[in-house]
C-alpha positions, -999 to 999 in steps of 0.1 A, spaced: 284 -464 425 281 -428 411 301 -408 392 297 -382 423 302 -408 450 331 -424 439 349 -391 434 340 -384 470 354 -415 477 387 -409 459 392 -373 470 390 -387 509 417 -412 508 436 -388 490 431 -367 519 444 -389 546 469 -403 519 461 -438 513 453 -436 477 463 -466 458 483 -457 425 452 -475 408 427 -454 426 453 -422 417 449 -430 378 413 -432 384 412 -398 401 424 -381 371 407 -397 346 377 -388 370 392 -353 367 399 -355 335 365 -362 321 349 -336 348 380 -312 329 366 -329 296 327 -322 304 330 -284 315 350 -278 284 325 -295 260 293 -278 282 314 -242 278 313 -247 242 275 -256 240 268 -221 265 288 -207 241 271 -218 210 238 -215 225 248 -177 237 255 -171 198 223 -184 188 205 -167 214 225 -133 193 214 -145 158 173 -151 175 176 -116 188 191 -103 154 168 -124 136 139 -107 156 149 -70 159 152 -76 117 113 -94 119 105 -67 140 115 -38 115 101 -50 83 70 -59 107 75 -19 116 82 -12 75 51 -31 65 25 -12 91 39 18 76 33 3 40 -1 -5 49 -12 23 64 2 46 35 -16 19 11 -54 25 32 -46 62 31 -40 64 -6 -72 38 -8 -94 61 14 -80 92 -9 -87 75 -38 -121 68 -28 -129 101 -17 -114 110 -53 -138 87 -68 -165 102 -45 -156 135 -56 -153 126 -93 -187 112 -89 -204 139 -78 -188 165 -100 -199 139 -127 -230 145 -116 -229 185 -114 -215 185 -147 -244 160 -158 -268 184 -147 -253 215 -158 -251 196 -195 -288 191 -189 -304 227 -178 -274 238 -207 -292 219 -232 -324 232 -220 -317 265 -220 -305 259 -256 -336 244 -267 -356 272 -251 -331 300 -271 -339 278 -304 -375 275 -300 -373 312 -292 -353 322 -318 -378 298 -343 -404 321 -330 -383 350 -336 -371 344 -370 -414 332 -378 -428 365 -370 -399 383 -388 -407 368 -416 -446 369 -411 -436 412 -402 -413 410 -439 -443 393 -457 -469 417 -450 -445 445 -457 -445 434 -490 -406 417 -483 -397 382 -505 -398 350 -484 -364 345 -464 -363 310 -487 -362 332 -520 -348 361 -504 -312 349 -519 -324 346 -556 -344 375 -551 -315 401 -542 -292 381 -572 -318 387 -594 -326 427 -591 -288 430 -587 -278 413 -618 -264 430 -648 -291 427 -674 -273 407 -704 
């Protein structure tokens, strides 16, 4: 017979009154253990309402370095998209200043080939005026200003 039945059982002839003083002691141990079972199932809710806390804890904690880490990584794609645009931007002044470095030394090299020219007829103008070579010209002027001995 069940557990259930033969409390049914019990609890009637207690009722009319014809419980037997063995049927009486098993009445309250049947009551007893019922007494014994809620207690032990209170204590499992109970521990299984704590660890249902410490999930949620557990989670809302997951859930904010989750929240900490989006932030982390967005900040790190930001700083890697600025840092490409840097680069971008470093690359193409590179290559402004590469340029400029080029038509530069152009221009230089025109303004030495110019002055080559320049300095060439000056000296052609000099030498037809009668004027030393500019290689000589510096023994030339030490020797007509020199002291005769």
């Amino acid at each position: 017979m069940s557990r259930h039945k033969q409390l049914a059982v019990l609890l009637s002839r207690a009722e009319r009154g014809v419980l037997t003083p063995d049927e009486a002691a098993a009445l309250r141990t049947a009551v007893a253990e019922l007494a014994a079972d809620r207690d032990r199932l209170a204590r499992d809710v109970a521990a299984a309402e704590r660890d249902i806390v410490e999930a949620e804890q557990r989670t809302e904690q997951a859930e904010q370095q989750l929240a900490a880490i989006r932030v982390e990584l967005e900040e790190s794609h930001r700083r890697r998209n600025d840092a490409r645009a840097d680069r971008r931007n470093a690359e193409h002044e590179a290559r402004r200043a590469e340029d400029t470095l080029a038509r530069t030394r152009k221009q230089l090299a025109e303004a030495e080939e110019t002055s080559l020219r320049y300095a060439r007829h000056l000296a052609a103008a000099q030498r037809a005026c009668g004027a030393p070579d500019w290689p000589t010209l510096a023994a030339t002027i030490r020797d007509r200003t020199a002291t005769p001995a």
